[in-house]
RONU-287947 format. One record per residue: x, z, y of N, C-alpha, C in turn. Coordinates in steps of 0.05 Angstrom, whole numbers, plus 5000, padded with zeros to 4 digits. Last residue first. Layout:
REM RONU-287947
XZYXZYXZY/...
This chain:
REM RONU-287947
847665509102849565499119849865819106/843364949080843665349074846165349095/837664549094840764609111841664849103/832764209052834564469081837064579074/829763609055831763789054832563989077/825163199035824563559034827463629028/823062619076824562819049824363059055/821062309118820162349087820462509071/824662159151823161949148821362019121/825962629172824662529191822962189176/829462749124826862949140824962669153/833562429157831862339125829862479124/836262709186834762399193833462289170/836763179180835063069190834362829201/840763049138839363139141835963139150/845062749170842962609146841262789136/848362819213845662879217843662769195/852162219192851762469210848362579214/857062349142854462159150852962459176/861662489133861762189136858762129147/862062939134864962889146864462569141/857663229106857763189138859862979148/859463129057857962999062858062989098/863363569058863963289055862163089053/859464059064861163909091862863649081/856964109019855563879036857863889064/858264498984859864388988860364139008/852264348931853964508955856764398961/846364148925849464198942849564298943/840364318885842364488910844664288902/833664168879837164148871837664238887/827764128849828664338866832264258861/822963658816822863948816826363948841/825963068794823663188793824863478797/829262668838828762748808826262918817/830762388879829062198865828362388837/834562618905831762688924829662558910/838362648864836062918876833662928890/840762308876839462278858837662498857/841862198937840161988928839062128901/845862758926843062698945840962488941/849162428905848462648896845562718908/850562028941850061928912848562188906/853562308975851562148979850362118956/858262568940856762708950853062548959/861562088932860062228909857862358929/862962028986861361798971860161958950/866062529000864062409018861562258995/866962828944867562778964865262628983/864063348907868163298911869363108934/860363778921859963518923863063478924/856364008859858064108880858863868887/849964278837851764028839854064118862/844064388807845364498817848664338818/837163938790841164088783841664268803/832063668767834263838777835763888775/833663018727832463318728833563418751/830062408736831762518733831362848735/825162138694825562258722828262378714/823961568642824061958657824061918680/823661098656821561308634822461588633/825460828699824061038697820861208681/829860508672827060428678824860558684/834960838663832060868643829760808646/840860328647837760398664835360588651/846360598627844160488623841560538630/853160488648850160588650848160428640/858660628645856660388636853960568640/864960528690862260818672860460578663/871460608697869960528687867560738676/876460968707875060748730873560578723/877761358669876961488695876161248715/872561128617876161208628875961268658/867061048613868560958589871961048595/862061518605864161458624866561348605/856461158606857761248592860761338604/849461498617852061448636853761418616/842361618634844461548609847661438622/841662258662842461938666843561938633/839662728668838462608653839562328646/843763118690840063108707838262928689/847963158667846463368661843663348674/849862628681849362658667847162878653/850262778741848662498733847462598710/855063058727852563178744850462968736/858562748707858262848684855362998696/859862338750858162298743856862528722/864562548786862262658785859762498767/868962218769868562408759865862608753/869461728794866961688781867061998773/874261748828872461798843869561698817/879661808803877662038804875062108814/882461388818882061448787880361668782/881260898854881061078852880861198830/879760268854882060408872882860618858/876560128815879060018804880660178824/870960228779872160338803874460298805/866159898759869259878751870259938775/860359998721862060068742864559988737/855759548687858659698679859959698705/849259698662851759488680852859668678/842459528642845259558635847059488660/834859548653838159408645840359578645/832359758704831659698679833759488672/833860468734833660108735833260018700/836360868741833060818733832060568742/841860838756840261058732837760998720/842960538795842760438768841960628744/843060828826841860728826840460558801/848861008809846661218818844161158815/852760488830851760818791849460848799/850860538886850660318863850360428829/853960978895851160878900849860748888/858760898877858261148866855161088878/861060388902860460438875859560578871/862060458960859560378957858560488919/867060418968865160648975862760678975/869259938961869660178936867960368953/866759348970868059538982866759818969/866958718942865858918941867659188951/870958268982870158268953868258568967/873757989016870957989023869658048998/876358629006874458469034875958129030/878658818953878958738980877558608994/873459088898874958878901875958898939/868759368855870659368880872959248882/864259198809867659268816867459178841/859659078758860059098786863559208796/857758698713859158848728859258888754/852158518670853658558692855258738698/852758348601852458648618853658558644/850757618584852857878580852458148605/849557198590847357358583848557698574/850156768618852056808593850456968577/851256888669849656708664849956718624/850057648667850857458680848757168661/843757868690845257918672847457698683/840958528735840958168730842758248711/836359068727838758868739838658598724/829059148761831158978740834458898740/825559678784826859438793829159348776/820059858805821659748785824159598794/816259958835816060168818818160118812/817059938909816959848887817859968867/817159698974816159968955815759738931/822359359010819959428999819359618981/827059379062826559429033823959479026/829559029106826859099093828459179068/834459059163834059059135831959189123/834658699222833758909199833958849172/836258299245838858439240837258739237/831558009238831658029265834858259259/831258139177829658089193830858159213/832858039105834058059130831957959158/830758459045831058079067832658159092/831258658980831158669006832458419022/829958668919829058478938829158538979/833958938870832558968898831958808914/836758878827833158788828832558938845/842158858825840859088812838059048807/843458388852843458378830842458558815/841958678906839158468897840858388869/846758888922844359038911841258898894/850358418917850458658902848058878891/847958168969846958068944847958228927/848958669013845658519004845958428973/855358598999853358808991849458818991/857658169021856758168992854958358985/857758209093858758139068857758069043/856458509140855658689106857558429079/856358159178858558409170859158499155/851558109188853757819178855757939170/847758499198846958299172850158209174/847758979238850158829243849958629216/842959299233844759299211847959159216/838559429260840659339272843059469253/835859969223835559779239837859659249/831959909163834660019157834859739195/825860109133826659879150829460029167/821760149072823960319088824760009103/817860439020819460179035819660369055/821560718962819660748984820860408999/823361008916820460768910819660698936/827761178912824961328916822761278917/831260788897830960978882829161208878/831360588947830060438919828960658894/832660768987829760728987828160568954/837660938974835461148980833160998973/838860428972840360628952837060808957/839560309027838460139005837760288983/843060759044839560799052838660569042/847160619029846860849019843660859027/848560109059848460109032847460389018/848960419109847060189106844960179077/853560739109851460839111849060679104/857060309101856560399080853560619078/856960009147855759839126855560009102/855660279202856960359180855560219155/855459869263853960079245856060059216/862659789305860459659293858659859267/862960039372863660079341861259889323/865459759430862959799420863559799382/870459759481870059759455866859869442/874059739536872259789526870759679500/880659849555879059719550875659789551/887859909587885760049578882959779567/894059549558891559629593889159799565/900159569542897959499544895659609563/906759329543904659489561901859419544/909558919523911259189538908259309538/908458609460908058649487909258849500/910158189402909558439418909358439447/905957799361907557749390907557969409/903857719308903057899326905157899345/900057459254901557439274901457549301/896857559191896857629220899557539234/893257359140895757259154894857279186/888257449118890457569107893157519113/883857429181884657299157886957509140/881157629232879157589197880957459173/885357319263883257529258881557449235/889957019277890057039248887357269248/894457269333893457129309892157139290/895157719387895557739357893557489345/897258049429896957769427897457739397/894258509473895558529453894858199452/890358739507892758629519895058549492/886358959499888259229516890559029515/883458619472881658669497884558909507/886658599425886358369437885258399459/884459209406887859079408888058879435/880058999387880159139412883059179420/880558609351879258539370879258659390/883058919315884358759328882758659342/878159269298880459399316882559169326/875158909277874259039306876559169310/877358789234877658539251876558739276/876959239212880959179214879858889237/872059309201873359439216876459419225/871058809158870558799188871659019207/877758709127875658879136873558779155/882758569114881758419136878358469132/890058719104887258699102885658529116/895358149092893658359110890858449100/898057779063896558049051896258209067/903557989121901957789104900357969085/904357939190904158149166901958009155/909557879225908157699223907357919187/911957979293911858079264909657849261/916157809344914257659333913757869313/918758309409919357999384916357949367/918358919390919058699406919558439390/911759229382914759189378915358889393/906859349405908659449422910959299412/903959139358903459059382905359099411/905459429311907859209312906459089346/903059979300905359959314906859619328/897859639285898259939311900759849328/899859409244897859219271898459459293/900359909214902259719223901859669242/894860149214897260209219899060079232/892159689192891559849213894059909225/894359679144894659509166894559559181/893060199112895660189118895959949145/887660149121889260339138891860359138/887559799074886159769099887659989122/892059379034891359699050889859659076/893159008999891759029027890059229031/900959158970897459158975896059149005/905159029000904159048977901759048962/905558529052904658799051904658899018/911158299079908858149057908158519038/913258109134913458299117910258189096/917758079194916257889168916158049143/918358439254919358229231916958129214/920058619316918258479296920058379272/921159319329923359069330920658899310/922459919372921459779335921959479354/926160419383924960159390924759959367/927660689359929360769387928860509397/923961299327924760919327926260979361/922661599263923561679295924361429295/917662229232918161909234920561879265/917362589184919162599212920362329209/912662929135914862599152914662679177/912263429099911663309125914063079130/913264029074912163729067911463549085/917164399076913364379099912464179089/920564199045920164519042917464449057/921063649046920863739022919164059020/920863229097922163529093920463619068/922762549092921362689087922862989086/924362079157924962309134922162459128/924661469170922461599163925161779145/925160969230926961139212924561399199/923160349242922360569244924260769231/923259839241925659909253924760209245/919159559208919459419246921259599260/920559769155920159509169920559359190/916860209175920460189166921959919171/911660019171913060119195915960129198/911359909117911559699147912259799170/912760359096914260039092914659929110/908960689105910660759113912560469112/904160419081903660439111906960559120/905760399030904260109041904960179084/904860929021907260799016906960569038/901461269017902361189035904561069040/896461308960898661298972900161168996/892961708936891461548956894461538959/889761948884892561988894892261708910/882862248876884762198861887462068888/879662488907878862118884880662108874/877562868950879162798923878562758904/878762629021876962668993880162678965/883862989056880962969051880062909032/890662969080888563079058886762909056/897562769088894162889092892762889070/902463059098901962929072899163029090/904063089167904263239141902963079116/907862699212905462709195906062849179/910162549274911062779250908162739238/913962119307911562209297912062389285/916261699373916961929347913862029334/915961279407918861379395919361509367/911861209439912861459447915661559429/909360749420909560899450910561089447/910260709364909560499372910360559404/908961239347911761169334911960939358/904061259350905261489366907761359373/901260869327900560889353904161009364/903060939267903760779279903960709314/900661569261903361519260903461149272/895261639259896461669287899961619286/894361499214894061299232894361419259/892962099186894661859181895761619191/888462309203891262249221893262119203/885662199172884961999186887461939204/885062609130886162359124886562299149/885563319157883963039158886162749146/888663749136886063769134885263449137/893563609168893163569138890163569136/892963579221892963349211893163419176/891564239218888964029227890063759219/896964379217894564459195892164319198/900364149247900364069225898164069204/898264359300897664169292897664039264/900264949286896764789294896964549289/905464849288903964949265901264819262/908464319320907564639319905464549292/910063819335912063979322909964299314/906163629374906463559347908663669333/907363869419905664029405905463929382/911663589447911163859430910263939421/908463219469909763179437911263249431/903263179503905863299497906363299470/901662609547901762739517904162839510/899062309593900462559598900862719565/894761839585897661929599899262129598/891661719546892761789533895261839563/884461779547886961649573889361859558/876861559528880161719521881861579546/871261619523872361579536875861709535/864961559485867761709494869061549506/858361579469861161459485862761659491/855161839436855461709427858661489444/851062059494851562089465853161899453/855662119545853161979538854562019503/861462169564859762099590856162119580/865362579551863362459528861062439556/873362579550870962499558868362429544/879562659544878162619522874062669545/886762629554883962629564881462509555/891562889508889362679509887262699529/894563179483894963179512892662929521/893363409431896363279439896363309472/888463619431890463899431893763689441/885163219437885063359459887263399457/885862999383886862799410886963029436/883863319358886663409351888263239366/878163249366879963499375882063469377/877562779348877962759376878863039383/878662939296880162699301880662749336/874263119288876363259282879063229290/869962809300869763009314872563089313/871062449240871162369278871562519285/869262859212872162719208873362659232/864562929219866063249218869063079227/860362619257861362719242864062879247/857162249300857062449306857862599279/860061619319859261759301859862119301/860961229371862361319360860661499343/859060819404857060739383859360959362/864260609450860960679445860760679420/870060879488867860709461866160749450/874560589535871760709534870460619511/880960829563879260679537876760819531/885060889617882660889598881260649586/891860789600890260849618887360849602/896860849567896461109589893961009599/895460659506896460509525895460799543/895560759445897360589457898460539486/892261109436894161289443895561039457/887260899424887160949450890161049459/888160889369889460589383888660689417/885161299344887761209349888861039362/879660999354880261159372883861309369/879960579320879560499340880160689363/880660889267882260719269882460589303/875461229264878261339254881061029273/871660869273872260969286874461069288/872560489228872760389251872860549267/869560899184872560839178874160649209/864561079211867161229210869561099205/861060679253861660629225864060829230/854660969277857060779279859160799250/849260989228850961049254853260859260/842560629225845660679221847060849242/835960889241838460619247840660809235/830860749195832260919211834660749216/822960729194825860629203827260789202/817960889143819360829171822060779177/818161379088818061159099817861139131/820861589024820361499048819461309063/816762008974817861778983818461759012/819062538935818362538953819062268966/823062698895820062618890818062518915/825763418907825563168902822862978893/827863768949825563758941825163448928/834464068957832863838956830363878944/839164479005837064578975834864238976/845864449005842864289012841364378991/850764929044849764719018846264619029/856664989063853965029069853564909042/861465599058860865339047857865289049/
């Protein structure tokens, strides 16, 4: 298990660009399975999750290509699906959430899937209900085996229908949208998500031949097709990585210039952070942040404790909250987290706590914090990271306290942000890599 020894105190400054965005990647490079010929996609993210993802594309039968940093190149012709019956594979799709979304593709072209219960962060009970429905839905037949734990999905040809999603599951749509492009006849999937990454993967749907309605909205219509053609696809930067180097630069007092942000994409999260009393602008699809000792949250109009909460696109996106806390450690004012997906993902704050934060944790999806306007510093720690987002957060507050912290456990940090390490080095900070 690696970990991060931090030197905290230390400001940054100069540019750094985003990577591509992981949760679009996960989702865009499944969708290569759709069609036998090639699919070329730029701006893919040099992490643990991705990486993991395109292995476990090799091991099916995937021709898998890296022409240039950052491009791949997939051709799904020749996939043995025998090998999705074997051990190996099971043990690598549990390890990663992401295969979770190789069940609509697979089911969609080829008839059949097998998914084991997957893994990765743990926030608490992430359910796949939403994503098995709809696929059931367009004809699909789903057993669960009790003894391996694993779905044995099987269709003899999915069929469109009309389905009103339970929740707007981002990956559960995904999903679906996966499968229902191949089915025959019309689906029409309501309470769709509608992400910017759910609109870039129907956008690249739409470039392989797919005839689907309704982009950016919560009402999709989707007119199946026999075939689809190969494409080319450009990933849009990781609005969360974005939001995590606002985070950074506030919290360290530094100015900082965050580049080719993709601004129209981000949504709410600029003005989320400028309720905290961050004055960052938008330049040329940069994002400024300035150096500054202080910074004030807002109140509402009323004069009551802001909230903050995660909400479905175009509301506030839950991977952000644990940044947002964080930040709010040494802000001047009050606000109340309301992590509403996830019942486990504030857990880590009690680390917060032992560094100095005032934090209240009022139930597992609510924390109140109160700014200490930095009349302290936060302390050193020693910290273990439970998942991607916590983990970030952990690092923001280390690199802002005073004296020496250790991660550990930093491969869930790897598994979302790539090379942060040294790409923060490079603009300032004092971290090394224990392995």
């Amino acid at each position: 298990m690696s970990s991060f020894i931090i030197e905290g105190g230390h400001k940054l400054s100069g540019e750094i660009v985003p990577q591509g965005a992981k949760n679009e990647a996960l989702q865009v490079i499944c969708a290569s399975l759709l069609t036998s010929e090639k699919v070329t996609i730029h701006n893919i993210p040099d992490i643990l999750d991705v990486n993991n993802l395109i292995v476990l594309l090799k091991e099916i039968g995937v021709k898998v290509d890296r022409p240039k940093s950052g491009t791949y190149t997939f051709q799904a012709d020749n996939i043995n699906l025998e090998y999705i019956k074997t051990e190996a594979f099971l043990k690598v799709s549990t390890e990663l959430r992401g295969s979770v979304m190789l069940v609509g593709p697979m089911v969609a072209r080829f008839g059949e899937a097998l998914i084991p219960k997957p893994g990765g962060d743990k926030i608490g009970r992430r359910r796949l209900d939403t994503h098995f429905i709809g696929i059931q839905k367009l004809g699909a037949e789903f057993n669960y085996d009790s003894e391996r734990q694993l779905f044995e999905v099987k269709s003899t040809g999915l069929k469109g229908t009309y389905m009103l999603l339970d929740e707007a599951s981002v990956t559960g749509t995904a999903n679906i949208l996966m499968a229902s492009v191949l089915a025959e006849g019309k689906t029409t999937i309501y309470n769709a998500a509608c992400e910017p990454y759910l609109q870039q993967l129907t956008k690249m749907l739409m470039a392989m031949g797919a005839q689907i309605e309704g982009l950016a909205s919560n009402l999709l219509r989707i007119d199946g097709v026999e075939t689809l053609h190969g494409c080319e696809h450009t990933i849009l930067p990781d609005m969360i990585e974005v939001g995590s180097f606002i985070g950074m630069a506030a919290m360290t007092r530094s100015a900082l210039r965050i580049k080719n942000v993709s601004f129209d994409d981000l949504g709410i999260i600029p003005d989320a952070f400028r309720k905290l009393g961050i004055p960052l602008r938008n330049e040329n699809d940069d994002i400024l942040i300035p150096e500054q000792d202080s910074y004030t949250i807002e109140t509402f109009i009323d004069g009551s404790i802001l909230t903050i909460a995660d909400a479905p696109w175009p509301g506030l996106t839950p991977d952000l909250l644990s940044v947002f806390l964080v930040v709010a450690t040494q802000a001047n004012g009050s606000v109340l987290i309301h992590q509403k997906m996830f019942e486990s993902r504030l857990f880590f704050v009690d680390k917060l706590i032992d560094m100095g934060a005032q934090i209240i944790l009022c139930d597992p999806h609510r924390a109140t914090v109160i700014g200490a306007n930095r009349r302290y510093s936060l302390r050193a720690t020693t910290m273990v990271s439970p998942d991607i987002r916590a983990g970030i957060a952990m690092l923001i507050a280390a690199m802002s306290a005073e004296g020496t912290s250790c991660i550990q456990n930093i491969d869930q940090i790897d598994r979302g942000y790539e090379n942060i390490d040294k790409r923060l080095n490079a603009l300032g900070a004092r971290i090394t890599r224990i392995s």
